[in-house]
GUZA-28032 format. One record per residue: residue in three letters; residue number from 1; x, z, y of N, C-alpha, C in turn. Coordinates in pm, 1 decimal. Each point is the difference from the previous one (the first is absolute). Layout:
BEGIN
type ALA	seq NUM	n_x X	n_z Z	n_y Y	ca_x X	ca_z Z	ca_y Y	c_x X	c_z Z	c_y Y $
...
//
This chain:
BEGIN
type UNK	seq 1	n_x 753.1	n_z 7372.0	n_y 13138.3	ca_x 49.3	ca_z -68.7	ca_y 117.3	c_x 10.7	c_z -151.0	c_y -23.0 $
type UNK	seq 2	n_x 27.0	n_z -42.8	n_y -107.0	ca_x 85.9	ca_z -137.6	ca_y -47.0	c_x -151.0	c_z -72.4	c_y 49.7 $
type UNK	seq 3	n_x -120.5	n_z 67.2	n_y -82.7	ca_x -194.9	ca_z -61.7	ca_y 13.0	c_x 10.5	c_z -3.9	c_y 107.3 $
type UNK	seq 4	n_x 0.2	n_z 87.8	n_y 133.3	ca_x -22.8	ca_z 2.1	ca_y 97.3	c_x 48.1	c_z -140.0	c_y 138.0 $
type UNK	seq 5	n_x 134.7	n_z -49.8	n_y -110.3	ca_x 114.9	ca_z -56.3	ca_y 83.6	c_x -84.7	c_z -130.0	c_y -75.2 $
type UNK	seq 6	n_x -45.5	n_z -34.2	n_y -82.1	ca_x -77.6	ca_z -104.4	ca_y -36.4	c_x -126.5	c_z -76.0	c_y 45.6 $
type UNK	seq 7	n_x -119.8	n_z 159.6	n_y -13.1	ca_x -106.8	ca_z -25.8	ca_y 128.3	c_x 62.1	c_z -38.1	c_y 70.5 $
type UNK	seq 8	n_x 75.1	n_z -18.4	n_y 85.9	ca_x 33.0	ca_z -7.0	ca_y 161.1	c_x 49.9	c_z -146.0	c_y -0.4 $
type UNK	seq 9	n_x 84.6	n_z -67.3	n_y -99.8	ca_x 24.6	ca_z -84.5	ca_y -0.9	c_x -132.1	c_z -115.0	c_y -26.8 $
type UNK	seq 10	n_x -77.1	n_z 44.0	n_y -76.1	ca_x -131.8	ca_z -103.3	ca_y -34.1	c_x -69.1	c_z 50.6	c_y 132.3 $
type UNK	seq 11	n_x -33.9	n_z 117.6	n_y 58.5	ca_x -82.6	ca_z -25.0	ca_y 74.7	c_x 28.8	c_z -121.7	c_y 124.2 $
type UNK	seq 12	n_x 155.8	n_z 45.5	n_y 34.3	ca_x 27.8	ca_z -102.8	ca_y 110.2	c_x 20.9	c_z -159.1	c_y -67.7 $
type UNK	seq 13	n_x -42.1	n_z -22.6	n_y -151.4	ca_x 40.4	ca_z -122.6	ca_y -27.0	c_x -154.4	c_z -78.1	c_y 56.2 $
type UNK	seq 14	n_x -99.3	n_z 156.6	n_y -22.6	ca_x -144.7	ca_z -63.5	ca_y 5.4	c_x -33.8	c_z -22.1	c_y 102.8 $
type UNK	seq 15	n_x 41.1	n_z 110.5	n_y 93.1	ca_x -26.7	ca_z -42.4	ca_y 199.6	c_x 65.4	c_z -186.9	c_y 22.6 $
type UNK	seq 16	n_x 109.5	n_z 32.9	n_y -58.2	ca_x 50.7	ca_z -105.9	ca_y 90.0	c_x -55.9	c_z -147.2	c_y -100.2 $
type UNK	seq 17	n_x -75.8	n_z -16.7	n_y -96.7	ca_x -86.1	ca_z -108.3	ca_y -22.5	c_x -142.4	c_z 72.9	c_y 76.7 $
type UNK	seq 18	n_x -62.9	n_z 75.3	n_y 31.5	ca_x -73.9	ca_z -13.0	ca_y 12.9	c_x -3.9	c_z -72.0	c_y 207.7 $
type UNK	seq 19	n_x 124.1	n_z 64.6	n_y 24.3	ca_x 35.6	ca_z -43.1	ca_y 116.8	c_x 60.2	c_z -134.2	c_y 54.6 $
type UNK	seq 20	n_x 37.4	n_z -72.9	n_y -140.2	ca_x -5.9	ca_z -138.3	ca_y 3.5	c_x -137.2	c_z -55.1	c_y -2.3 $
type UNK	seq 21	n_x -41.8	n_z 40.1	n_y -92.9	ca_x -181.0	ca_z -82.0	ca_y -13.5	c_x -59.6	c_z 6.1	c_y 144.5 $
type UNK	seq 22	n_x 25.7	n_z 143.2	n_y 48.5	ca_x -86.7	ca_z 25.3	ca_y 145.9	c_x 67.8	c_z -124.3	c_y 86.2 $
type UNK	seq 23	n_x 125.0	n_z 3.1	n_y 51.5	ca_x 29.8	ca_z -77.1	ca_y 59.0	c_x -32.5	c_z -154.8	c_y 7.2 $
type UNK	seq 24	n_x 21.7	n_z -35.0	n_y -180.8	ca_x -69.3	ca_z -156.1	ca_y -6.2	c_x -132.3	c_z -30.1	c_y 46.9 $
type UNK	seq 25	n_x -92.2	n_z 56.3	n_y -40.7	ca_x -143.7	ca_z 5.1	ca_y 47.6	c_x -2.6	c_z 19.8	c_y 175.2 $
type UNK	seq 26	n_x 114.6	n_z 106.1	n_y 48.2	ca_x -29.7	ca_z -83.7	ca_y 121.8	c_x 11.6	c_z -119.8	c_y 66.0 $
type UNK	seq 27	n_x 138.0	n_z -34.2	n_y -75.5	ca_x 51.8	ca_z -84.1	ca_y 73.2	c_x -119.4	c_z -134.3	c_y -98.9 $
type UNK	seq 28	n_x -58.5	n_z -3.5	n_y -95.5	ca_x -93.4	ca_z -107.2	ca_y 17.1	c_x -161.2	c_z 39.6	c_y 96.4 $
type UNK	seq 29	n_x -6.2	n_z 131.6	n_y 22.7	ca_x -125.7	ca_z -23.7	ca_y 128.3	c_x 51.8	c_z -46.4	c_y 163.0 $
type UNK	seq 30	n_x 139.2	n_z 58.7	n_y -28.5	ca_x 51.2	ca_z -45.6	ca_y 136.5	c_x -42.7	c_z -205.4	c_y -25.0 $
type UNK	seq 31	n_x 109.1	n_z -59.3	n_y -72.2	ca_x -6.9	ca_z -157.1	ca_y 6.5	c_x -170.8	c_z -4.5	c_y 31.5 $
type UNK	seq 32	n_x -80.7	n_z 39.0	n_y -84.3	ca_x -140.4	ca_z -83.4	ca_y -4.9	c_x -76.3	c_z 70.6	c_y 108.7 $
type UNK	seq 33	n_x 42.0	n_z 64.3	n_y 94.4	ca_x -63.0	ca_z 29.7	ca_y 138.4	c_x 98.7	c_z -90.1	c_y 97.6 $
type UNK	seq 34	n_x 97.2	n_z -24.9	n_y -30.9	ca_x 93.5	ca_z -120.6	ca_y 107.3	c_x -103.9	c_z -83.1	c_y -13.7 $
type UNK	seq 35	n_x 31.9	n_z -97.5	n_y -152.3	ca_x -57.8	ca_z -90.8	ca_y -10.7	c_x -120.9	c_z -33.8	c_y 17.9 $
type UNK	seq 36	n_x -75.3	n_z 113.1	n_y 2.4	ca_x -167.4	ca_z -8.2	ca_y 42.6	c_x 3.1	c_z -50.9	c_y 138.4 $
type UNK	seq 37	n_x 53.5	n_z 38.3	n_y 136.0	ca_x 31.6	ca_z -16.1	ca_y 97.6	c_x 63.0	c_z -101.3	c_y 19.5 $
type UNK	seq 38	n_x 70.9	n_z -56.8	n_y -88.2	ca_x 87.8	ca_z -155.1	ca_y -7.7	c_x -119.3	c_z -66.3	c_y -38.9 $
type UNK	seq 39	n_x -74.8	n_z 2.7	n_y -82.5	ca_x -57.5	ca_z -55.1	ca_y -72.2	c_x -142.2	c_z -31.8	c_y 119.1 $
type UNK	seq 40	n_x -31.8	n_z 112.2	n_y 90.6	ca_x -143.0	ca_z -10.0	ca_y 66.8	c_x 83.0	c_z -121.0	c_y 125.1 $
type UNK	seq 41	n_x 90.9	n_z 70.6	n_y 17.1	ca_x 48.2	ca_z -89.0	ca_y 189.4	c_x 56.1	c_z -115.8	c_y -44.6 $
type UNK	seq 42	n_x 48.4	n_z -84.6	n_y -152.6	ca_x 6.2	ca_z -129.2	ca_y 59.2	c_x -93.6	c_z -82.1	c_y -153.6 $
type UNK	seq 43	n_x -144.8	n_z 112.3	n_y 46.6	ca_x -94.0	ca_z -78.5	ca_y -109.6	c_x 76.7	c_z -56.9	c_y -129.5 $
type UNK	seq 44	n_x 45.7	n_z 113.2	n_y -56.4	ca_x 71.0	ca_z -59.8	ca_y -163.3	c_x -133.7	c_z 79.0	c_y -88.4 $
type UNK	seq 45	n_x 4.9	n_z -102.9	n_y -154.7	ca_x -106.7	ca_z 73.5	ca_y -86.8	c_x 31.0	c_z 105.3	c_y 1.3 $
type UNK	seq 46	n_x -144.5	n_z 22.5	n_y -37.8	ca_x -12.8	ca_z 149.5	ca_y -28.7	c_x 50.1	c_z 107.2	c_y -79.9 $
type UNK	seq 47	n_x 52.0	n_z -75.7	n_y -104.4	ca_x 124.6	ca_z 32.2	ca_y -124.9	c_x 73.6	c_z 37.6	c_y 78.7 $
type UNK	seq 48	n_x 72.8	n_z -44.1	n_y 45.2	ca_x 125.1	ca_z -7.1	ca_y 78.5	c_x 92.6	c_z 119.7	c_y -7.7 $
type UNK	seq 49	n_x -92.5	n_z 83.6	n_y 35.5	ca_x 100.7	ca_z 152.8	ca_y 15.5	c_x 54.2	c_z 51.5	c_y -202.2 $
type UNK	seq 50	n_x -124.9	n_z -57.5	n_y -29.6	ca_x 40.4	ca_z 44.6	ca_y -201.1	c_x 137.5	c_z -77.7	c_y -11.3 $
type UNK	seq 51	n_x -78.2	n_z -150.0	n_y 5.2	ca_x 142.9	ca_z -94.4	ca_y -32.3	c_x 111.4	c_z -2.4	c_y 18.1 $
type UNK	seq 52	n_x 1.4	n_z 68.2	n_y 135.3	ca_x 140.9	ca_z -1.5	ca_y 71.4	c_x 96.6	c_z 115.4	c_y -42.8 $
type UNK	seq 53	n_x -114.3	n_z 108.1	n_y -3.2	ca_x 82.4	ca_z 139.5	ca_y -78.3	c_x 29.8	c_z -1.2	c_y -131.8 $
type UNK	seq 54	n_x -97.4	n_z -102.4	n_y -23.5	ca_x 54.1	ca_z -13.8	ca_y -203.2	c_x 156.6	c_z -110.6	c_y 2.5 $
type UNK	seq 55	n_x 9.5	n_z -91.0	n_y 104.7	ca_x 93.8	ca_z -67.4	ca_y 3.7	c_x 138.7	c_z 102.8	c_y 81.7 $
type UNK	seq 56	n_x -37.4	n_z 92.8	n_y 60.5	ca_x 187.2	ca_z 51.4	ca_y 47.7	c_x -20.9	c_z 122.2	c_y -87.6 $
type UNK	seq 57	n_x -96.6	n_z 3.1	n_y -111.1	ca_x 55.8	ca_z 153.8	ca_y -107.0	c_x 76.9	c_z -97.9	c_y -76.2 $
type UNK	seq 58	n_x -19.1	n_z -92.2	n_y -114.7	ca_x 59.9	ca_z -145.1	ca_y -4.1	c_x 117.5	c_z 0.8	c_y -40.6 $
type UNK	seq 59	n_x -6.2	n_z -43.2	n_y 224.8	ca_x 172.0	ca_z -32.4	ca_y 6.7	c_x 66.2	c_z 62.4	c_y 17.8 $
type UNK	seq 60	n_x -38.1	n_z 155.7	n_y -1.5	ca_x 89.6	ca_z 123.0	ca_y 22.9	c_x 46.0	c_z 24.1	c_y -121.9 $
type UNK	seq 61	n_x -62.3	n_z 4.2	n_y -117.9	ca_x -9.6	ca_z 26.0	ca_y -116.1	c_x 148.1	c_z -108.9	c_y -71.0 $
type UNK	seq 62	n_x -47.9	n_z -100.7	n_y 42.7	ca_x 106.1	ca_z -126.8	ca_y -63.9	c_x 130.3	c_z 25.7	c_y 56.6 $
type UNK	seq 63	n_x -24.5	n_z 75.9	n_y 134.6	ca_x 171.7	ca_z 13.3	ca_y -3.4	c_x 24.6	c_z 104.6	c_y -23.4 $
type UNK	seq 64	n_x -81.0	n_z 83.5	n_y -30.1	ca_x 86.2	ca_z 95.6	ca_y -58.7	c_x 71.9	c_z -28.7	c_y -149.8 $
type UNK	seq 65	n_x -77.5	n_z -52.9	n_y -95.6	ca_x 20.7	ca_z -57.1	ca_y -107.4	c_x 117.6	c_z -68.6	c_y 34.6 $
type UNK	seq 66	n_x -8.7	n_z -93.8	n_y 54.8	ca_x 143.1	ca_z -72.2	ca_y 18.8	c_x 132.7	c_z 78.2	c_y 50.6 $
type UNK	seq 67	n_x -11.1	n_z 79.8	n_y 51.8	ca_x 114.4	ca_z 40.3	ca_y 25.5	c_x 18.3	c_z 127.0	c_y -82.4 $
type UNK	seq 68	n_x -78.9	n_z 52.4	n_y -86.4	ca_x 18.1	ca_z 122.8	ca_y -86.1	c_x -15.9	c_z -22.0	c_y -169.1 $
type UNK	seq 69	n_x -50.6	n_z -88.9	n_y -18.9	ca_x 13.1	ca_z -48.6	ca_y -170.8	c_x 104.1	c_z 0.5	c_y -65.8 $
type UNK	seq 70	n_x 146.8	n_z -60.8	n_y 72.2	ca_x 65.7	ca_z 24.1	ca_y -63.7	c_x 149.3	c_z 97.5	c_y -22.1 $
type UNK	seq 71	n_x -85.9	n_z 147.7	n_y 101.9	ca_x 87.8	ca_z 81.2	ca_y 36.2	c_x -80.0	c_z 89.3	c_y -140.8 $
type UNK	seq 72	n_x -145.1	n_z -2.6	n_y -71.7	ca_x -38.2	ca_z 101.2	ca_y -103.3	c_x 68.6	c_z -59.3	c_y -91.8 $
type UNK	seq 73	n_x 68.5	n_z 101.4	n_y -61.7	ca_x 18.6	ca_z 32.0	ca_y -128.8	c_x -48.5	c_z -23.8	c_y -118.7 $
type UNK	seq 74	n_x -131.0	n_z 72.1	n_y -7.7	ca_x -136.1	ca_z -19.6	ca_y -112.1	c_x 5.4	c_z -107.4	c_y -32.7 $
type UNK	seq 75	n_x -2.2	n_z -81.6	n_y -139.7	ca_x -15.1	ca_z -124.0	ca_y 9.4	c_x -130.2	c_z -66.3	c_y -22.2 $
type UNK	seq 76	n_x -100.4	n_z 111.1	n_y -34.2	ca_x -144.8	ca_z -22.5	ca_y -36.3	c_x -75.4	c_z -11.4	c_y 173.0 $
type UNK	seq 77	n_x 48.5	n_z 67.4	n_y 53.8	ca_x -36.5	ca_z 35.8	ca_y 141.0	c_x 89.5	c_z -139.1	c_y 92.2 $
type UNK	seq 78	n_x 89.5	n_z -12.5	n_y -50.0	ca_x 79.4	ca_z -124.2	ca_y 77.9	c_x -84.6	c_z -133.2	c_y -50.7 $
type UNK	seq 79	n_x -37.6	n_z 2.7	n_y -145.5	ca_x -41.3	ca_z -168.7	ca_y -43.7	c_x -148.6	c_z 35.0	c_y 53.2 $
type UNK	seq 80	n_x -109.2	n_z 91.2	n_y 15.8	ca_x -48.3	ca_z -15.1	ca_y 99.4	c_x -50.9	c_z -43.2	c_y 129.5 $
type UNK	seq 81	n_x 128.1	n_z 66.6	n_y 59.7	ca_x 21.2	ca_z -31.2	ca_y 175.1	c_x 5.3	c_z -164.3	c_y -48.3 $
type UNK	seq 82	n_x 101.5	n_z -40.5	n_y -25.6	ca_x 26.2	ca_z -168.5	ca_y -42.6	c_x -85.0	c_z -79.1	c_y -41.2 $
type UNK	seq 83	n_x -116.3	n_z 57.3	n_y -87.4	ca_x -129.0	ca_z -36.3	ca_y -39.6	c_x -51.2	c_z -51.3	c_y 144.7 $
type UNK	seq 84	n_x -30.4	n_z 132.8	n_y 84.7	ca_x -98.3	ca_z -26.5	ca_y 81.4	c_x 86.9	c_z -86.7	c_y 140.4 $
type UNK	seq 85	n_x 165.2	n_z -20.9	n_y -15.2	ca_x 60.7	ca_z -46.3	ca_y 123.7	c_x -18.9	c_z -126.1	c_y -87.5 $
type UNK	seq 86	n_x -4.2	n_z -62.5	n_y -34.6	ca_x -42.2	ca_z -148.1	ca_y -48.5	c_x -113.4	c_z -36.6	c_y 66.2 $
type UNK	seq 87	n_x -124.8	n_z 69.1	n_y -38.2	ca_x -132.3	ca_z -48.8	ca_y 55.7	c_x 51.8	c_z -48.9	c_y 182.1 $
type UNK	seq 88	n_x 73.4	n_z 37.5	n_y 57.8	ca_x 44.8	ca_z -1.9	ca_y 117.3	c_x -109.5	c_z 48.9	c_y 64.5 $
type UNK	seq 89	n_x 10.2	n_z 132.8	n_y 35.4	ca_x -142.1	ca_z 43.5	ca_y 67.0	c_x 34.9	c_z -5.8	c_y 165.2 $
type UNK	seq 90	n_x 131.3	n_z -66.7	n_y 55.6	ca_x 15.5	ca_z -56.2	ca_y 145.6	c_x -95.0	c_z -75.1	c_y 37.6 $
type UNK	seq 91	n_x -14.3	n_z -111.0	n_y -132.5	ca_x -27.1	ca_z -161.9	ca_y 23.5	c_x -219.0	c_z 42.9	c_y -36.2 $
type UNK	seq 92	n_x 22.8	n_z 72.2	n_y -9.9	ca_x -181.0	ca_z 61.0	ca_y -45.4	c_x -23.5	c_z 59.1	c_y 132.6 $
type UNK	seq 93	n_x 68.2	n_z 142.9	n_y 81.2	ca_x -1.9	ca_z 18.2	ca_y 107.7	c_x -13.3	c_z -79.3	c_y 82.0 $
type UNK	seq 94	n_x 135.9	n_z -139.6	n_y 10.2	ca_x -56.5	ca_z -73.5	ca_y 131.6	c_x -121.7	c_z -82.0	c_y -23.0 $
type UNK	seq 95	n_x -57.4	n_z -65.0	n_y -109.0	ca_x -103.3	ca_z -95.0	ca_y -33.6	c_x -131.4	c_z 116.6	c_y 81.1 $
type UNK	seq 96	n_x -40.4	n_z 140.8	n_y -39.3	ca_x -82.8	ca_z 100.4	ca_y 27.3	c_x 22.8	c_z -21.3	c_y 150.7 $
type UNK	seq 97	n_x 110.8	n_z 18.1	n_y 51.1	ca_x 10.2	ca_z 29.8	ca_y 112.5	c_x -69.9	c_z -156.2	c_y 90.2 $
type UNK	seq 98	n_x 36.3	n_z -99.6	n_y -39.6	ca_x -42.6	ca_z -125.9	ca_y 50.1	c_x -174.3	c_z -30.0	c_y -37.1 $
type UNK	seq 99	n_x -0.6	n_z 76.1	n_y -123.2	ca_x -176.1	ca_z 0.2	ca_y -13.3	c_x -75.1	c_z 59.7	c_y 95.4 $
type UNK	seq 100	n_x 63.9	n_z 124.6	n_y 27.9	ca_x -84.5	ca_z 93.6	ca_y 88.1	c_x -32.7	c_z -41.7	c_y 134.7 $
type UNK	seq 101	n_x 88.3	n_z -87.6	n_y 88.8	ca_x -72.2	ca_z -93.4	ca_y 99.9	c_x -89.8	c_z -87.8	c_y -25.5 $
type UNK	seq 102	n_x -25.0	n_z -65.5	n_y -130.1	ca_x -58.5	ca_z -109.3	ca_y -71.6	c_x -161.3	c_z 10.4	c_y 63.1 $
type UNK	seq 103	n_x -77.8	n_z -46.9	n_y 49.3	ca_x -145.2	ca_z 12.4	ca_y 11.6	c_x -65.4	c_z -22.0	c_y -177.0 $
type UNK	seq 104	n_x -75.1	n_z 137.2	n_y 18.4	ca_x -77.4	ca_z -6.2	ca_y -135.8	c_x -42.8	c_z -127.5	c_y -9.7 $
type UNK	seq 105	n_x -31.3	n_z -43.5	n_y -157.2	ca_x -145.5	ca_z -141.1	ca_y -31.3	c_x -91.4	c_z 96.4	c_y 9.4 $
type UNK	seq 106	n_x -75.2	n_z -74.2	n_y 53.8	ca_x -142.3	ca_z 9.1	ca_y 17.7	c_x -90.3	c_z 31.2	c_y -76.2 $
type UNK	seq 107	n_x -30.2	n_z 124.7	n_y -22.7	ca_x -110.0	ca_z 32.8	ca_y -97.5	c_x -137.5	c_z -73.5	c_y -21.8 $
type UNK	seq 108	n_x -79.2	n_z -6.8	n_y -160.5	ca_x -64.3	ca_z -63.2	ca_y 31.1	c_x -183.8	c_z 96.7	c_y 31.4 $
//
């Protein structure tokens, strides 16, 4: 019984990442079909829909970091998070986000 009560616990540990992953992937085809449509009706590059979705995974990402770094415990997992909340991945998000209107240079 005790095995049984274990499967059950990993299986639902595995649904529910696998049911996170599903969800993220939508929610980045959802942004880059907005943005395709943002991107066609007020003539923005053609990037546009990548850039823009690479810029609000980003800034979603940075706040989460910010407001959860220093609720972990772990301290390998905390100097980490702190590692990567330095790079300030807000201030990378908005620069992406301001690129992605940017008109490409001109290929040659």
């Amino acid at each position: 019984m005790k095995h049984t009560h274990e499967i059950r616990q990993w299986a639902t540990i595995v649904d529910e990442a696998v049911e996170g992953e599903t969800d993220f992937a939508r929610s980045i085809e959802k942004n880059l079909k907005l943005y395709g449509r943002e991107a066609a009706q007020f003539e923005l590059p053609r990037d546009y829909p990548e850039i823009k979705t690479a810029a609000d995974l980003i800034s979603m990402l940075s706040k989460y970091i910010q407001t959860s770094v220093d609720s972990i415990e772990d301290p390998l997992a905390q100097s980490l998070l702190s590692r990567l909340k330095n790079l300030n991945p807000a201030s990378i998000s908005r620069q992406l986000d301001n690129l992605a209107r940017a008109k490409n240079p001109e290929q040659p």
